[in-house]
N, C-alpha and C positions, 0 to 999 in steps of 0.2 A: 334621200326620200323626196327633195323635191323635185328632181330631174324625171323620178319616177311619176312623179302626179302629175306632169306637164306631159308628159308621154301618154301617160293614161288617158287625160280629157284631150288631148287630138284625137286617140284612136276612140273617144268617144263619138267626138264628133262627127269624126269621116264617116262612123259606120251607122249614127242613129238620126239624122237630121230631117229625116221626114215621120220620124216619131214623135216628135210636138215637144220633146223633150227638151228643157231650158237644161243651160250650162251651172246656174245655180243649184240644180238638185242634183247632177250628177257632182259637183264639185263635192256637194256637203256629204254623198255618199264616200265618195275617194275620203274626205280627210277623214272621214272616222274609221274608213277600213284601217287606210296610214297610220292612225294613231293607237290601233290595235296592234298592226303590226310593228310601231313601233316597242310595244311595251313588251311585246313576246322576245323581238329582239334585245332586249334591254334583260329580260330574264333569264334567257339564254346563256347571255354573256357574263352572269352573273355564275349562272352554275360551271360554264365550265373555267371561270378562276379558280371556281371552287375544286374542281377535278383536276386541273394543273397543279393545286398547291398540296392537295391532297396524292396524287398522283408524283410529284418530283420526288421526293427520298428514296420511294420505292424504286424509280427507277435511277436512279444514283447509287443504290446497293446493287440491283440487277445489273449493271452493266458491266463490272469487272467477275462476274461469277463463273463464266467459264473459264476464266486465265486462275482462279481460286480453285477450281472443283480440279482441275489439270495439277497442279500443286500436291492439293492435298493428295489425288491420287498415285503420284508421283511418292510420296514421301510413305505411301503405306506398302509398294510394292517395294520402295526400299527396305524397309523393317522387315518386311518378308522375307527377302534374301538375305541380312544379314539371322534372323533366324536360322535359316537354312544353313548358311554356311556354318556356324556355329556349331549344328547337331552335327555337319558333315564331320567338321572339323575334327570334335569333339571322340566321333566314333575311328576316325585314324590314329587318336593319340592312345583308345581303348587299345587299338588292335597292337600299339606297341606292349602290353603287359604279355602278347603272346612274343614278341619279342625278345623281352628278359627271358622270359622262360625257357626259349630255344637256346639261347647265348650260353645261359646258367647250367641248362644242360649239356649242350657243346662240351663244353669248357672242366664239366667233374665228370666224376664215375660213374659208370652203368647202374653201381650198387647202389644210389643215392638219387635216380632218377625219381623215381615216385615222391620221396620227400620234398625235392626241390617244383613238382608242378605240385604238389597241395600245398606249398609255400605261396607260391608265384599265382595260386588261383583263390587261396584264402584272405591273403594280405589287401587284395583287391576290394574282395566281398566286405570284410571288416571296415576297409576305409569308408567305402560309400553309405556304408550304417552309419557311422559313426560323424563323418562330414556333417551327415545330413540334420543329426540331430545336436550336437556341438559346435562343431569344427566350420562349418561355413559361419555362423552368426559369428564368430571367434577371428573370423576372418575379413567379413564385409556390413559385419554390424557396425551400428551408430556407433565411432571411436571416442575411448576414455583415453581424453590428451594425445590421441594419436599410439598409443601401446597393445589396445588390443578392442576388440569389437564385442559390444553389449545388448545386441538384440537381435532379432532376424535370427531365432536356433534353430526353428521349425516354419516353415511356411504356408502354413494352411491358408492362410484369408486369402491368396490371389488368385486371380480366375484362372481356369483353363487357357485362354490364349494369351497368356500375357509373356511377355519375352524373357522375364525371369526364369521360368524352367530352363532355357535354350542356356542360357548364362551359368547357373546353377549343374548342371551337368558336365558342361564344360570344363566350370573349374572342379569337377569332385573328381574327376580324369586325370587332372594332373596333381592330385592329392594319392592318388592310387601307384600313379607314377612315381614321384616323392618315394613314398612309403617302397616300392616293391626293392629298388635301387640297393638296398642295403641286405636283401638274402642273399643276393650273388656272392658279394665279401665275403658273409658268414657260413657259405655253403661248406657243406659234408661234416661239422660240427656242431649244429646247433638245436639244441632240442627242438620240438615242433611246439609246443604249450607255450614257453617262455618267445618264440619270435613273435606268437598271434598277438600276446600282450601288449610288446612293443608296437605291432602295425597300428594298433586300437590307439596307443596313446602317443602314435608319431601324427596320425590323420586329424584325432584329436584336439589335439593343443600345438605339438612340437613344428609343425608346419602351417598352421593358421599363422601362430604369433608373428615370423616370419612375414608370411604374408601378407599381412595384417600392415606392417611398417612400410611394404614396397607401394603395397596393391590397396590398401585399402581403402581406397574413392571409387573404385572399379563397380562398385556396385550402385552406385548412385542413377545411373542412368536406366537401370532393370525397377526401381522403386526399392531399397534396400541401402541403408550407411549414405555413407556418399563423402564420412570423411578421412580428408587425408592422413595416414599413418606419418610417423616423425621423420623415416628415411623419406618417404615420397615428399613430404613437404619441403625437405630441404635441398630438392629436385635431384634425387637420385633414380637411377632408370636402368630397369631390368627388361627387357621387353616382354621376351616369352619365359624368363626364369633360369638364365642361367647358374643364379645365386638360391633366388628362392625355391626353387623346385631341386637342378643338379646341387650345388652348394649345401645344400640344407641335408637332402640325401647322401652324399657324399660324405660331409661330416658326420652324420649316425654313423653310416657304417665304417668310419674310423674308430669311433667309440666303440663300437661291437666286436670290432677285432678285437681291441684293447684287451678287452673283458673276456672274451671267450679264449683268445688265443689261435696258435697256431694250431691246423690242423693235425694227425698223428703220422710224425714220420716226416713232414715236411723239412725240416731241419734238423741235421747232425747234433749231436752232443757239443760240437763244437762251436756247431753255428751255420758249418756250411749248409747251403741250400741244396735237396733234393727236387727233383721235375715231376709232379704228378699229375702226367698227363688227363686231359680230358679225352672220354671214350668217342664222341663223336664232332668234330672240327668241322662237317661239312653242316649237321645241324645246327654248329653257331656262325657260320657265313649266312646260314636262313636266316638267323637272330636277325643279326646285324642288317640285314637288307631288310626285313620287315620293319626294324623300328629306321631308318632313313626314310623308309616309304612314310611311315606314321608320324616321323619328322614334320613333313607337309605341314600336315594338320598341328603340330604342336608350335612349328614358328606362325606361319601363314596366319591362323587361326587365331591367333594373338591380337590381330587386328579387331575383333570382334563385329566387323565390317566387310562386307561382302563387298568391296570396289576395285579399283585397280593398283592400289597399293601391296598387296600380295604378289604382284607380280616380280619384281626385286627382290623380294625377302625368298619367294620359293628359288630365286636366283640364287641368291646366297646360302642358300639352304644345300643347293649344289655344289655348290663351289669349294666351298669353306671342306665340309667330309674328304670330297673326293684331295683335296690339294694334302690335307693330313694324315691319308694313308699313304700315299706319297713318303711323305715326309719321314713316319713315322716308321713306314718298311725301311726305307734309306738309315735313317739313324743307328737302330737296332742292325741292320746289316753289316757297318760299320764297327758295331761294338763289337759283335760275335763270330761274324764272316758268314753271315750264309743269312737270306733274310727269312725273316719270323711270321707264319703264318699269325699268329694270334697278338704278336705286335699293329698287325696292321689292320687288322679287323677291329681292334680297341684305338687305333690314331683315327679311324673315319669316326667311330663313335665320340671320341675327347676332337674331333673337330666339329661335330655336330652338338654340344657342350658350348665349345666356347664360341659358336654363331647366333646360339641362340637370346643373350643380352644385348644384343648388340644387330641384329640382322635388318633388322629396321631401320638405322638412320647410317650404316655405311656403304661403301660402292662394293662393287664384283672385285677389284680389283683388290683395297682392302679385303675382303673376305677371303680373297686368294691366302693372305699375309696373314693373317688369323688361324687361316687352318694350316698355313706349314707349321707355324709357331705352336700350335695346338699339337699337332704330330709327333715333335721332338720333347714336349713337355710332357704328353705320354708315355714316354721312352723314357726320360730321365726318372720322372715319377716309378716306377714300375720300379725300375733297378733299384733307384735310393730306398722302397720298400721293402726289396727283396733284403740287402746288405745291412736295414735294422731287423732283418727276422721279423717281420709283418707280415703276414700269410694273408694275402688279398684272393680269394679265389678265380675270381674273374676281368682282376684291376678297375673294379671299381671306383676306387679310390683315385688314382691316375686320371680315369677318365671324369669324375662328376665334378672331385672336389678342386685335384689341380686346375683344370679345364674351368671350372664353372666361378672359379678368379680369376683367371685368364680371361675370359669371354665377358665379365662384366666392368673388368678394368679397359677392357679395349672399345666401351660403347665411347669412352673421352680419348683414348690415341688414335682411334679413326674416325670419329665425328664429321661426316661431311661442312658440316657449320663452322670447321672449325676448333682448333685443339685449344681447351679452359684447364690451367693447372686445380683451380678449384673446382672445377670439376670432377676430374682424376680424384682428388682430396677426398668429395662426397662417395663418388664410386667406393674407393679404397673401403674407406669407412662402413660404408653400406653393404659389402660385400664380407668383409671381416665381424661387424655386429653378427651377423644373420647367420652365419656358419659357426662361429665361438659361440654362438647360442645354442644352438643348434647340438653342438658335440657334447658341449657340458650338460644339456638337459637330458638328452641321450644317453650319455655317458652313466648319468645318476638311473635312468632306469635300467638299463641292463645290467647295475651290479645289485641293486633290489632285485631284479627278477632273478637273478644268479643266484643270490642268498635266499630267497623264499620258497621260488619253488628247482632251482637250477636252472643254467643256461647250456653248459656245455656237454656234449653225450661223452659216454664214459670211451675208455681207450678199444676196450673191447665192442663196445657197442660200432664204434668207428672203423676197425676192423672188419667186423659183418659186414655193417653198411647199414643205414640210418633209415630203407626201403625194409629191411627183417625186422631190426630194431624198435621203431616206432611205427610201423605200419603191417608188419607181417605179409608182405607182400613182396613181389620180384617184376621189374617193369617188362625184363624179358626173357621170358618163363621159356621158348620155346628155344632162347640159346644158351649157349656157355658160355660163360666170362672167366677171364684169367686176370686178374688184378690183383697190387700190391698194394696193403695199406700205406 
């Protein structure tokens, strides 16, 4: 300020000097403007402290907002796609229940057509009632001790877009799966009344509980349970269900057989085995290639993540089938001398079984080794059933139950990380609980439904065909069939 008032009274001067003007009154004029404007400056400088101190936080949160708003955006179109993938997933593994039912028909009589799709299309329907309103809380509910799940039966309070449906779907899919697994075994025997009962209380209880022990933290991240079941805590690992899904399936319908029996005519008096052909072979090569397609979605889809970890697992998802119809054609050619069309359409399905525990944490190359070993253990399976007079309709059994040990004992002999004997130990265990559960719980309800209301159709009824029988109908009315019971 004072450089300024020294400036000021020269250009006073220069310019006013013959205006009579003394240097004292311009002076006293300058210092009071000065001291005006001292005092504005002086307020000035006050307010804007005041607008910096006020002003810094806000902009201390502004400044990293864009690299947050990118983020957050980031993380919602992730949840979006795994959504997506999810329903994708979800509806490949539906499309395998048209699967069974093509294989199941392949595989029997013309005369038994119609029983076997209102099996393969009721069993479905029943489960997803019944998931919905038990069988999921029973599975992903808040766990008692890790045994079985206590809440979440019904899911009314959450919104329309919450990721819980996409999840909920998905696994009531493989609940339906589970459940269908076990009419192919029992086909061209089995009442229609006495199976629905079982599908009700296989969806129910008989494959929650199961699930419940692998899977039951799986729902923790949808808003749902979240804790862990006894098998998953003690780190045992199914990925997509080789145990809890085929295993579990698989053991029913050993129990089913048990209970119902051979079909009529299947076996001699003596024991030996007769061949009861299936009417059409090329509609169970359709089976079989729609459920490998619907495979996709049932390993893949395990992820419950849309990233790029699917990419291996649909590898292995290949590999594994095609290497064990390989296998499985070779074996069987070897026993008999001429290879087996319906040996080898069941080794790709029992290699699709045993990749599926497992497809997630081993290489291409293992998976190769999985599905030969899967191939020949269908083949052995299949005969050792035939030679106890086990009447498997569609080898079933071979393919879910042998295969679906196999495949969850191999997530520890081929571990990328690494081969752990305790490991193997938990596997073994985890795989044996869940299926010995499984068959004995099973096994109790089909000889109650057997004693209450029956399970198995009469000799004569079996003869007709189970299409007259329990339905009064003929799937192909416009031809003629020649068939032996």
């Amino acid at each position: 300020m004072k450089s300024l008032r020294a400036l000021l009274l020269t250009c006073f001067a220069l310019a006013l000097p013959a205006a009579g003007q003394t240097d004292g009154k311009i002076e006293a004029k300058l210092d009071t403007i000065i001291q005006k404007l001292d005092r504005n400056q002086g307020t000035l400088e006050e307010v804007a402290k005041v607008v910096k101190k006020d002003a810094a936080p806000e902009t201390q949160v502004a400044a990293p907002a864009p690299e947050v708003a990118g983020k957050a955006e980031i993380e919602t179109v992730q949840v979006n796609v795994n959504t997506v993938w999810m329903i994708v997933a979800g509806s490949l593994v539906f499309l395998m229940q048209a699967g069974f039912a093509m294989v199941e028909l392949g595989f029997s009589r013309a005369k038994n057509s119609i029983n076997i799709i209102m099996k393969n299309f009721l069993d479905f329907s029943i489960s997803v009632i019944v998931f919905m309103f038990l069988g999921f809380g029973l599975m992903f509910g808040a766990s008692a001790s890790g045994w079985i799940g206590t809440n979440s039966f019904w899911l009314s309070n959450h919104g329309g877009d919450s990721t819980l449906w996409a999840f909920w779907f998905f696994q009531a899919v493989f609940a339906g799966t589970a459940c269908t697994i076990v009419s192919g075994a029992m086909a061209e025997r089995t009442k229609f009344v006495g199976y629905l009962i079982y599908a009700a209380l296989l969806a129910a209880i008989v494959y929650p509980l199961g699930g419940h022990w692998a899977w039951g933290s799986f729902g923790g991240g949808f808003g749902v349970g979240g804790d862990k079941g006894w098998l998953e805590a003690m780190g045992f690992v199914d990925f997509a269900g080789s145990t809890v899904v085929h295993g579990c399936g698989g053991a029913c319908a050993l129990a089913g057989i048990l209970v119902v029996g051979a079909r009529h005519g299947r076996f001699a008096k003596d024991g030996t085995p007769r061949l009861i052909a299936g009417h059409n072979i090329p509609l169970a090569a359709l089976g079989v290639f729609i459920l490998w397609f619907g495979w996709f979605g049932f390993n893949a889809g395990s992820t419950l993540i849309g990233d790029g970890t699917i990419g291996r697992i649909a590898v292995n998802t290949t590999i594994a089938p095609a290497a064990a119809a390989l296998s499985a054609m070779v074996s069987m050619w070897f026993v008999q001398g001429r290879p087996d069309v319906g040996i080898t359409l069941n080794g790709s399905l029992g290699g699709l079984v045993g990749i599926t525990a497992c497809c997630a944490n081993i290489s291409p190359a293992s998976a190769f080794i999985v599905g030969l070993i899967a191939g020949i253990i269908t083949t052995v399976a299949t005969i050792a059933l035939e030679r106890m007079q086990i009447d498997d309709a569609v080898g079933a059994v071979p393919v879910h139950l042998a295969n679906g040990w196999w495949g969850t004992i191999s997530v520890a002999l081929f571990n990328m990380d690494g081969f752990d004997a305790h490991k193997l130990g938990v596997q073994a265990l985890g795989t044996f609980s869940i299926t010995f559960t499984s068959f004995v719980i099973c096994f109790a309800i089909f000889k109650v439904v057997d004693l209450v209301i029956g399970l198995r159709a009469t000799e004569h009824e079996q003869i007709d065909g189970l299409d007259f029988a329990e339905h009064s109908a003929n799937a192909y009315p416009d031809f003629q069939t020649t068939e032996q019971a």
